[in-house]
LOLUM-89340 format. One record per residue (C-alpha): x, y, z negated. Coordinates in steps of 0.02 Angstrom, whole numbers, plus 32768, in hexadecimal, padded with zeros to 4 digits. Each point is the difference from the previous one (the first is absolute). Example, Ala and Ser with C-alpha at 12.3 -4.5 7.8 and 13.67 -1.06 7.14 Angstrom:
<pts>
82677F1F7E7A
804580AC8021
</pts>
This chain:
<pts>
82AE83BB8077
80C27FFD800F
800C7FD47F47
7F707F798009
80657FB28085
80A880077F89
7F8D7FA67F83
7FC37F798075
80A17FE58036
80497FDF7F62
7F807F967FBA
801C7F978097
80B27FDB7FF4
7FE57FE27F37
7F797F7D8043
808A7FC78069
807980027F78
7F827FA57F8D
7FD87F778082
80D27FCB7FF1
7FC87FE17F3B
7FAB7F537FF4
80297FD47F5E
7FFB7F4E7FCC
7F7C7F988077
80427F4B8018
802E7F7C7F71
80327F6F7FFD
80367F747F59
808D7F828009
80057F637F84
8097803F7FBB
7FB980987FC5
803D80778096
7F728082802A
801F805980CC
7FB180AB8016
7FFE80708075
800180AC7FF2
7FFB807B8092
807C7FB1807E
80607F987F81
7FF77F737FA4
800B7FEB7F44
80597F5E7FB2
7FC0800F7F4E
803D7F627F83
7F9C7FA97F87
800B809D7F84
7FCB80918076
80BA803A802E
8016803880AB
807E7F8D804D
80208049809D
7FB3807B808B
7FDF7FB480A3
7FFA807280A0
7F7D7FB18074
806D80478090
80967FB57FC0
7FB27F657FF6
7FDD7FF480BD
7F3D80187FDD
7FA0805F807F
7F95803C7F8B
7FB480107F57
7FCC7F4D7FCA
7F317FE88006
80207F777F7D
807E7F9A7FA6
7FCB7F5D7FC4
80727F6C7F94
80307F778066
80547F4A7FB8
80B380048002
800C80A27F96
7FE4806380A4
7F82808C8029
7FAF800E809B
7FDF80B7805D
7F728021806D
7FE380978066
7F5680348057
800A800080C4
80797F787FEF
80047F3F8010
80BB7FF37FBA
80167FDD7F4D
808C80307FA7
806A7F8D7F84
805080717F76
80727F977F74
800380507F4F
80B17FE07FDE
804C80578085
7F848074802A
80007FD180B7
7F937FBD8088
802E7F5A8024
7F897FDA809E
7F56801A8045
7F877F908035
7F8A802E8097
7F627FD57FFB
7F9A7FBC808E
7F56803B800B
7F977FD48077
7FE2806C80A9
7F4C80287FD8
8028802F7F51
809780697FFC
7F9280998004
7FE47FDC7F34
80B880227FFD
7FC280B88012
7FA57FF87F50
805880057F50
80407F627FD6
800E7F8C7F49
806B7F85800A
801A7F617F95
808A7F5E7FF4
7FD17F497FC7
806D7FB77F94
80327F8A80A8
801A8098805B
7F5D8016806B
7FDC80B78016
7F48804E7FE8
7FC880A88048
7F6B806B7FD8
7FD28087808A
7F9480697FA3
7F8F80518084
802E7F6F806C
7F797F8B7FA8
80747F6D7FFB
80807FA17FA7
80987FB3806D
80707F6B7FB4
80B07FDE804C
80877F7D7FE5
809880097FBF
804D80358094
7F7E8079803A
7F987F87806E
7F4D80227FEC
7F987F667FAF
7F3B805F7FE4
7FA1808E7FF6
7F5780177FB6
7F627FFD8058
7FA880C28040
7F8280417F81
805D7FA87F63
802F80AC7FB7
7FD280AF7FFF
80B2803C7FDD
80697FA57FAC
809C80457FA0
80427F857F72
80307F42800E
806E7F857FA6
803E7F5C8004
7FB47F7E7F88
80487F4A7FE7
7F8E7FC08076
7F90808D8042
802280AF804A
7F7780867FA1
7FE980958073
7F9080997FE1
7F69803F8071
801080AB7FC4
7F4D80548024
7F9E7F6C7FD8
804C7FF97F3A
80367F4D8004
809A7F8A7FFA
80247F77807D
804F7F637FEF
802E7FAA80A0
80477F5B8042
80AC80338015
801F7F9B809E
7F4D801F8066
7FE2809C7FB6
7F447FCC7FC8
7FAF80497F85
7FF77F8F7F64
7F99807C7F6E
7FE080B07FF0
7FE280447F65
7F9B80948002
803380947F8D
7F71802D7F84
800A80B87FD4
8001805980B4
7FEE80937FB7
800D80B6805F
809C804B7FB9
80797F878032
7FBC7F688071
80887FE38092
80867F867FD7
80B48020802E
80957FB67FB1
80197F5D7F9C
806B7F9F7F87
7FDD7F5F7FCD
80067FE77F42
808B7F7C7FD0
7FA47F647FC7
803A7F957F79
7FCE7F4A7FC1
7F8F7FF47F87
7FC480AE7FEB
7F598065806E
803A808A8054
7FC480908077
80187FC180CB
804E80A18034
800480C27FE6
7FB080528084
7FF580B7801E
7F5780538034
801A808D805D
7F87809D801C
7FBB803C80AC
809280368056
805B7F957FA9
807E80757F8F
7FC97FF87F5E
7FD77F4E7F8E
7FFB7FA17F77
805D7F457FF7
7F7E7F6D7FAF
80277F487FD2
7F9D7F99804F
7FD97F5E7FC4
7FAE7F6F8059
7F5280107FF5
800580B38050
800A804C7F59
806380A77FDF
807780457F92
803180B88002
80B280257FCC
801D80BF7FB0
803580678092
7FD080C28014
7F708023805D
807380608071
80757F678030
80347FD780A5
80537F5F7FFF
80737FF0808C
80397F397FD5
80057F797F7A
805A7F5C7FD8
80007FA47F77
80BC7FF57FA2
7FF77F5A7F7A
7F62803B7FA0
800780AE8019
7FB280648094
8038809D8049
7FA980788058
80468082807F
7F9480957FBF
8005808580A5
7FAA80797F96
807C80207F89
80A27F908059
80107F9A7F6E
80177F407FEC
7F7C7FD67F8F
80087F607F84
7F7B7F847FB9
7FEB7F7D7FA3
7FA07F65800F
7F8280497F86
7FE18081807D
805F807A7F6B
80568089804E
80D77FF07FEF
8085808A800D
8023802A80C0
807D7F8F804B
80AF8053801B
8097803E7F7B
7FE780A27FD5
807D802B8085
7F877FBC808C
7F5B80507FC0
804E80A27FF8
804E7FF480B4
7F4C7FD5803D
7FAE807B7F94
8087808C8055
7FCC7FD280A1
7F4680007FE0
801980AA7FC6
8048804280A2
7F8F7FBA8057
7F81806C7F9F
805B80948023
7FF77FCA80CA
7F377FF07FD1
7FFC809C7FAD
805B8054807A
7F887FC3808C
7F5780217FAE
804180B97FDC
8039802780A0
7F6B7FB0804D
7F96805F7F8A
806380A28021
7FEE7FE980BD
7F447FE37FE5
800480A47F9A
8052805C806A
7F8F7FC780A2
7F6680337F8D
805A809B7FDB
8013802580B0
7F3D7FF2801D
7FEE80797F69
80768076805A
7F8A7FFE80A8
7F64800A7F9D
805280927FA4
803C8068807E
7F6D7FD78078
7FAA803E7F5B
806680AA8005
7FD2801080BC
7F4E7FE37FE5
800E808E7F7F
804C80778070
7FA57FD9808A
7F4E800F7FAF
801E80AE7FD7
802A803380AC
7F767F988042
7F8C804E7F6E
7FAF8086808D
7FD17F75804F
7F707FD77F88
7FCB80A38004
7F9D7FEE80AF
7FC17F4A7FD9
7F547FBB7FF4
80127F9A7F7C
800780387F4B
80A57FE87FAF
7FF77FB97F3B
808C800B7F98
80267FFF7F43
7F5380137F8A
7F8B7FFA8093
80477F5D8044
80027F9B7F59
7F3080447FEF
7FE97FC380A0
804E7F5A8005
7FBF7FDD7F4E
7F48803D804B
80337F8A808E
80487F4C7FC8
7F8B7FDE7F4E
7FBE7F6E805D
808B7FA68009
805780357F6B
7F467FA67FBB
804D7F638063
809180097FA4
7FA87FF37F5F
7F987F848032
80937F93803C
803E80067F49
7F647FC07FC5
7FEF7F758090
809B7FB97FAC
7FF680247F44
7F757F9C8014
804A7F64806E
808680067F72
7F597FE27F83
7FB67F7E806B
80A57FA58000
801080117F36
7FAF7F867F95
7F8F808B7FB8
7F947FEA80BB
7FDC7F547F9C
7FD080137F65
7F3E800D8016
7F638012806F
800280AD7FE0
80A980188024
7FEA7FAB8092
7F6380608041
805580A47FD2
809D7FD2806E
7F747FEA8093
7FAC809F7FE1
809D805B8004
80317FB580AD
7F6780188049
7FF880C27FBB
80BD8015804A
7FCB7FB580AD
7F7080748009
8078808E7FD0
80757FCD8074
7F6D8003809A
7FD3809C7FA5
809C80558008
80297FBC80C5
7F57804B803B
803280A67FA3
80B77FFE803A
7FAE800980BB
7F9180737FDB
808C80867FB5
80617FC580AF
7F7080328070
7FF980AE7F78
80B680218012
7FE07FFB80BA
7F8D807A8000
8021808F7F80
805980998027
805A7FF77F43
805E7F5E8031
803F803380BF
8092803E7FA1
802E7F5D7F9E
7FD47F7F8097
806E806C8077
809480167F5D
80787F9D8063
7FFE804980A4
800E809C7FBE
80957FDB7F8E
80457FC280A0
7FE580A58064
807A805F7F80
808E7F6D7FF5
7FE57FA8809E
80C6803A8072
7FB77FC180A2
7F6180727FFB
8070808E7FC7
80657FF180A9
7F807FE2807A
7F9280A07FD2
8024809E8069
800A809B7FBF
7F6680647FBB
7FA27F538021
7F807FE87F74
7FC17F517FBD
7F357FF28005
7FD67F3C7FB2
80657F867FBE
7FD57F667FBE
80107F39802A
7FA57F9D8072
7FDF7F497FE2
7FF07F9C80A3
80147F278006
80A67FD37FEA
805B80987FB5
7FDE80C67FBD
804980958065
801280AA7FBD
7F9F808C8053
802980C6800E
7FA0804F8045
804380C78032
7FD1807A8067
80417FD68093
80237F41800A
7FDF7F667FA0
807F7F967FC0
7FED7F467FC1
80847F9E7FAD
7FE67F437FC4
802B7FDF7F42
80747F7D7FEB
80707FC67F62
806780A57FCE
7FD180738088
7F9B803F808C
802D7FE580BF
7FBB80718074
7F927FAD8084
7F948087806A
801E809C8010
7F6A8070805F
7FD480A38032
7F5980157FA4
7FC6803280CE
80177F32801C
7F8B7FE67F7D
7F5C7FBB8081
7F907FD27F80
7FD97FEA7F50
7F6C7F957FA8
7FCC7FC57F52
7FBA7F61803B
7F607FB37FA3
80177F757F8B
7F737F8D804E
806B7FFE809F
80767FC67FCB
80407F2C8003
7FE17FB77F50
80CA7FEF7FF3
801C80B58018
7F8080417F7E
803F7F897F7F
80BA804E801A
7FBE80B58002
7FDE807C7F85
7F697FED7FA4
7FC380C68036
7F747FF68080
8077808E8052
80A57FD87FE7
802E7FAC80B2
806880818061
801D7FCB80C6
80808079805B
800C7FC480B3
80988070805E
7FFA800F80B4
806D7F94804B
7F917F707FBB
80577FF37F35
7F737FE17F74
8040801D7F5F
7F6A7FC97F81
7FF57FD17F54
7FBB80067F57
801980A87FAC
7FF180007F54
7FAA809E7FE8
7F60801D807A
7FF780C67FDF
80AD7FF78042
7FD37FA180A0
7F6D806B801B
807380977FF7
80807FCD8074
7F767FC7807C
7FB480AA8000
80B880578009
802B7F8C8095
7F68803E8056
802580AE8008
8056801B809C
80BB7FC87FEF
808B809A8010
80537FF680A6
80A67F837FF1
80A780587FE6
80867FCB806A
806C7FE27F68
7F907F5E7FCD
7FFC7FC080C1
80B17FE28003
805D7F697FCA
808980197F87
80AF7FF78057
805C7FC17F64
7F7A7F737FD7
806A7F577FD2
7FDD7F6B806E
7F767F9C7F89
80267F5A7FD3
7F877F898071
7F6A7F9F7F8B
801B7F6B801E
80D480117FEE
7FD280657F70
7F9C7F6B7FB7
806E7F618034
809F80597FB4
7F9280217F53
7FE17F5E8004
80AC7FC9800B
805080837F98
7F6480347F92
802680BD7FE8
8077800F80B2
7F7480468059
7FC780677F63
8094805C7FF5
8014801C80B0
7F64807A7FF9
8046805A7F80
7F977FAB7F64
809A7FCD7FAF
7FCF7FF27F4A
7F6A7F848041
80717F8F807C
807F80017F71
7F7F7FA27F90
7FBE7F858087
80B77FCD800C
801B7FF27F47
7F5E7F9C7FD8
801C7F968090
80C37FDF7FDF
7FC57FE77F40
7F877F808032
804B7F9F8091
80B87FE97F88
7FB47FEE7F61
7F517F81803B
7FFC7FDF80CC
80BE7FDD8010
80157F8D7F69
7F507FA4801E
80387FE680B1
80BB7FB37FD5
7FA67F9D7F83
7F9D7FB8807A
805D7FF58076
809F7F9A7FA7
7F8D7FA77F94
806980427F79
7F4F7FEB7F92
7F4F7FFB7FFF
7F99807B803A
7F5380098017
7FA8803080AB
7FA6807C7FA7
809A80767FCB
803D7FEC8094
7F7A803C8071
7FED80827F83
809E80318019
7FFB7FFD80BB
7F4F80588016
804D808E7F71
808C802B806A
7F9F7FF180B3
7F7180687FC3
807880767FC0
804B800A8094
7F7F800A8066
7FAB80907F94
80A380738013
7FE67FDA80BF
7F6D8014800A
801A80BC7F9C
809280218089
7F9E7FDC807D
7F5D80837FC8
807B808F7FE0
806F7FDB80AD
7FCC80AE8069
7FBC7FCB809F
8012806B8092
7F788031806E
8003804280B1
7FAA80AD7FD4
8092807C7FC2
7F84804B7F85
7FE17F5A7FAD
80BA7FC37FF9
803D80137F40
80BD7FD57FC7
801E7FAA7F70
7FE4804F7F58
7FDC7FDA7F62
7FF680457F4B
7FFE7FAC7F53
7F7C80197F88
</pts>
C-alpha cells in the first residue's frame, strides 16, 4: 500500500510537471512574413525562414496569463486575447512589447460569455469580432472597444472559427457543419453553406483560415479543421463554395491546435506531434516550418514531455498494481487462515447432519447434478450459430433454404421449452434426493471450516448439528444449527454478520409450511421442493423463514428442533463485555453512500469497501465528473443521454454499496442472548 501510494504520488506531480509543457498552441502570420508562436509560457518570433528570433516571457510581458489566441491586426500589430477577460492586448513585432489594450464593452446581460473560450478577429478598419464558443454567439466591437452587434440566440450551436472578409464576416456554427456569412454591421445572417460530407470520424468544426484569394484564379474559401468528439484529434479540409470538401494529408492521429494562412502556404500547429506543419495550395504536403535549429528545439521539448507522460502512466499503473497487489495480499493470507483454520475446525464436521463431498465424490455429484444446464449451454451456441446463418446470405438462397432455417428455429424453441421444463424438474429432484444434500448445502459447509466469526462464538465441547442457508425475501442468512443454540448470520458481499444468536430452548416453534398456503408472490420466490419452506419462530416473537435449498435438510432440522432443546448454558445468556459499539444502519448506509466503501471498511470488510471506493472514484473522475463540467461550462456538447447515464451509474452505485452497509450493520436487540457484535469473515 505504502509503495502504491509512492507511485500515485509520483505520477501526479509528473502530470503536474507535464501540464507546465504546452508545446506550441497559438499562431499567428504577419504580411511581412513574421510567424508568433507560443510555446508553454513564451512566445516564439520566428522570421520568414523558420529562425527563432527571440523568446518572449508572457510574464515579462505584463500578461496575466497564457494568451487564448493571437490574431494579426493592420498596422503590423498582433492582438492578444485571454479567456475570462474583456481586455485585449496590443503586442508590436518590432519591439516585442505591448503597446496598449483595448477594453471591450460587453453588454451587462452578456458578459457571462466572457466565461467561455474566446476567437477573436480584426477588420482591416479595425473592428474587432469575437466567437464564444459555447456561448452560441458572435460579438462585433469598434475600434475602440465599443460594442456595435451581436448575433441573434439559436444562430449557432458552438461556434469556434471566424474571419474577416472584404465585405462580410464568415463565422462557423460548429455542431451543425456549416459556414456563416453575416452582415458585418447587423450581424444577420446572409448564406450558410452547408458542409456535404458530415461524416462520423471528424464532424465538429473548430479553427479556420481563410485561403488568400487572388484575381483571376478559383480558389478554396477557407481551411477549416473538423474536429472529433471531444474535440482533440482532426483533420484540416478546403472548403470551397458550394459546401464541397477537400482533405489535406494529415495523420489520422493529428490534433491541430491552430492555422493561418502565410502568402500561399498554410501551416498547421500539429499538437500531436508539436510540429508546424506546411502545405501547399495543391493540398501537397511541404517540409515543417522552422530552421533546423527550431524543429529540433520543439522536437526536444516534445520529447520531455513524453518522458513527463511516461512517467505518469507508469506510476499510475504501478500504484494501480500495487492497490491490486494489496487485494491479492488479503485474499492470500485470508487464504492461509482459511487453511489453518479448516483443519482445526475439521472435528466439527464430524457431528454434522449433512454429508460432506469433497474431491472425486463432489465432481460425480455436481456433474450428476448441473447436465441440464450445461444442455443450455449448448443449446445457446446453437441459438446463435444459427442467427449468424439467418443473417448470411446463404438464409437466401432458396425455398428450401429458407424452410430449413424455419424448421431449425422451431426445433430449437421446442428444445429450449424442452430443456426449461427439464431444468425444473432436476430442481424439484435436487430438492429431494439424499445424494445431492451434500452439494446444495457445499457452501455452508465450506463456510463452517473457514468462517473466524463462527470459530469464536462456539464454546467449548459445543458440537455443530445443521448448517446450511436459508433464503427469505430480501436477502440469505446462514444457519448453524448446534447442539445447544442456533446461530444465524446474513450473507452479504465478502462476509457474514452475525444477526441472532439463540439458545436452541428459545426456539417456540418450527413448521414446514404447505405450498398452497402460501401468497402467489411467495411461492414464485421459493424453492421449487413441495418441502423446502423452513419457519423458525423464537420466543420473544423473531420468525426467521425461508427457502432452503435442500428439503431433506429442512425436514431434518425440523425434526432435530423438536426434540426437547438442552437446558441454556449461562455462557450463551451473557452479552459479550468486549463487543464494539456497531455502526447504526442507517449512518452505516448514508456514509456508504457518500464515501462508497467508508462504511464497508468500518465493519471490517475491507477488501470489499476498498473496491466500492475504487469503482466509484474510477467512474465519477473518469465519466460523472467530466460529463458534469462539460455540462455544466458548456465547454461542448453532450447529450442528455450520457449524462443521465452517468448520473444514474454513479447514484445506483452508490446507493447499492448503501444499501450493502446498511444489511450487514449489526443491530442490537434488547434481549442479551440475541445481541451479536460485529464480525465478519471473507470467503
Amino acid at each position: 500500500m505504502l509503495a502504491s501510494l509512492a507511485a500515485i504520488g509520483i505520477s501526479l506531480w509528473a502530470q503536474r510537471q507535464a501540464g507546465a509543457l504546452q508545446g506550441p498552441q497559438a499562431l499567428a502570420a504577419l504580411p511581412d512574413g513574421q510567424v508568433w508562436l507560443t510555446v508553454n509560457d513564451t512566445f516564439w518570433q520566428l522570421d520568414a525562414d523558420g529562425a527563432l528570433q527571440a523568446r518572449i516571457s508572457i510574464t515579462a510581458l505584463g500578461l496575466p496569463d497564457r494568451p487564448a489566441a493571437i490574431a494579426p491586426a493592420p498596422g503590423q500589430r498582433l492582438l492578444i486575447s485571454q479567456n475570462g477577460s474583456a481586455i485585449l492586448h496590443w503586442l508590436d513585432p518590432h519591439t516585442r512589447r505591448l503597446t496598449g489594450q483595448t477594453a471591450l464593452q460587453w453588454p451587462d446581460d452578456l458578459r457571462k460569455l466572457l466565461d467561455h473560450p474566446m476567437s477573436v478577429v480584426v477588420s482591416p478598419q479595425g473592428a474587432i469580432a469575437v466567437a464564444t464558443a459555447g456561448g452560441h454567439r458572435v460579438l462585433v466591437f469598434e475600434a475602440d472597444g465599443r460594442f456595435r452587434a451581436v448575433t441573434r440566440p439559436g444562430l449557432y450551436r458552438f461556434t469556434n472559427g471566424l474571419w474577416w472578409a472584404p465585405d462580410a464576416l464568415w463565422t462557423t456554427d460548429t455542431n451543425r457543419f456549416a459556414l456563416v456569412e453575416l452582415e458585418p454591421q447587423t450581424l444577420q445572417e446572409r448564406r450558410r453553406i452547408q458542409l456535404k460530407h458530415n461524416d462520423a470520424a471528424a464532424r465538429y468544426l473548430s479553427w479556420v483560415a481563410p485561403v488568400p484569394q487572388a484575381d483571376g484564379r478559383l480558389r478554396p474559401l477557407a481551411s477549416v479543421a473538423r474536429m472529433r468528439n471531444g474535440m482533440q484529434i482532426g483533420r484540416i479540409v478546403n472548403v470551397w463554395p458550394n459546401g464541397d470538401e477537400q482533405t489535406l494529408p494529415l495523420p489520422d492521429d493529428a490534433q491541430p491546435q491552430d492555422m493561418a494562412w502565410r502568402h500561399d502556404t498554410l501551416l498547421v500547429v500539429d499538437g500531436a506531434t508539436w510540429r508546424v506543419r506546411r502545405f501547399g495550395l495543391d493540398r501537397e504536403a511541404l517540409p515543417d516550418f522552422g530552421n533546423p535549429h527550431t524543429r529540433a528545439e520543439l522536437a526536444a521539448l516534445y520529447a520531455r514531455r513524453q518522458g513527463f507522460d511516461r512517467l505518469y502512466l507508469w506510476g499510475l499503473r504501478g500504484g494501480v498494481a500495487g492497490l491490486m497487489l494489496a487485494l491479492v495480499a488479503l485474499a492470500w493470507q485470508s487464504r492461509l487462515t482459511r487453511s489453518s483454520r479448516a483443519r482445526v475446525m475439521r472435528p466439527l464436521l464430524a457431528t454434522l447432519g449433512t454429508p460432506v463431498l469433497d474431491g472425486a465424490a463432489l465432481r460425480k455429484a455436481a456433474l450428476h447434478a448441473v447436465w441440464p444446464w450445461l444442455l443450455l449451454l449448448v443449446w445457446l451456441v446453437a441459438w446463435q450459430a444459427l442467427i449468424r446463418h439467418w443473417q448470411g446470405d446463404a438464409a437466401g438462397d432458396s425455398d428450401t433454404a429458407r424452410l430449413a432455417t424455419w424448421a431449425m428455429v422451431i426445433g430449437l424453441v421446442a428444445a429450449l421449452v424442452a430443456l426449461l421444463h427439464e431444468v425444473h424438474r432436476q430442481t424439484r429432484r435436487l430438492a429431494e434426493a439424499p445424494w445431492a444434500e451434500g452439494l446444495l448445502n457445499l457452501l455452508a459447509v465450506r463456510w463452517l471450516q473457514t468462517d473466524e466469526t463462527l470459530a469464536q462464538l462456539l464454546e467449548p465441547g459445543e458440537q455443530v448439528r445443521e448448517t446450511f442457508i436459508l433464503q427469505p425475501l430480501g436477502g440469505q442468512r446462514w444457519i448453524v444449527l448446534t447442539d445447544r443454540r442456533l446461530l444465524s448470520f446474513r450473507i452479504t458481499l465478502g462476509g457474514r454478520v452475525l444477526e441472532h444468536r439463540v439458545p436452541r430452548a428459545d426456539i417456540a416453534r418450527v413448521a414446514l409450511p404447505a405450498v398452497a398456503r402460501f401468497p402467489l408472490w411467495r411461492r414464485l420466490l421459493r424453492q421449487p421442493a413441495d418441502d423446502g419452506w423452513l419457519r423458525l419462530q423464537l420466543r420473544d416473537g423473531t420468525v426467521l423463514e425461508g427457502a432452503v435449498r435442500s428439503a431433506v435438510t429442512a425436514r431434518r432440522v425440523a425434526a432435530l428442533l423438536n426434540v426437547r432443546a438442552v437446558p441454556r448454558s449461562r455462557a450463551s445468556t451473557e452479552a459479550s463485555a468486549t463487543a464494539h459499539r456497531p455502526l447504526a444502519a442507517a449512518l452505516a448506509a448514508l456514509a456508504s453512500f457518500a464515501v462508497p466503501g467508508s462504511a464497508q471498511w468500518l465493519q471490517r470488510r475491507a477488501a470489499v469497501g476498498l473496491m466500492m471506493f475504487l469503482v466509484a472514484a474510477g467512474w465519477a473522475s473518469v465519466i460523472t465528473v467530466r460529463a458534469t463540467w462539460v455540462w455544466w461550462h458548456g465547454a461542448a456538447d453532450i447529450a442528455p443521454r450520457v449524462l443521465t447515464q452517468a448520473w444514474a451509474t454513479q447514484l445506483g452505485w452508490g446507493l447499492f454499496c448503501a444499501w450493502d452497509a446498511w444489511y450487514a450493520a449489526p443491530r442490537r436487540t434488547a434481549r442479551a442472548a440475541a445481541s451479536a457484535h460485529p464480525g465478519s469473515a471473507s470467503d
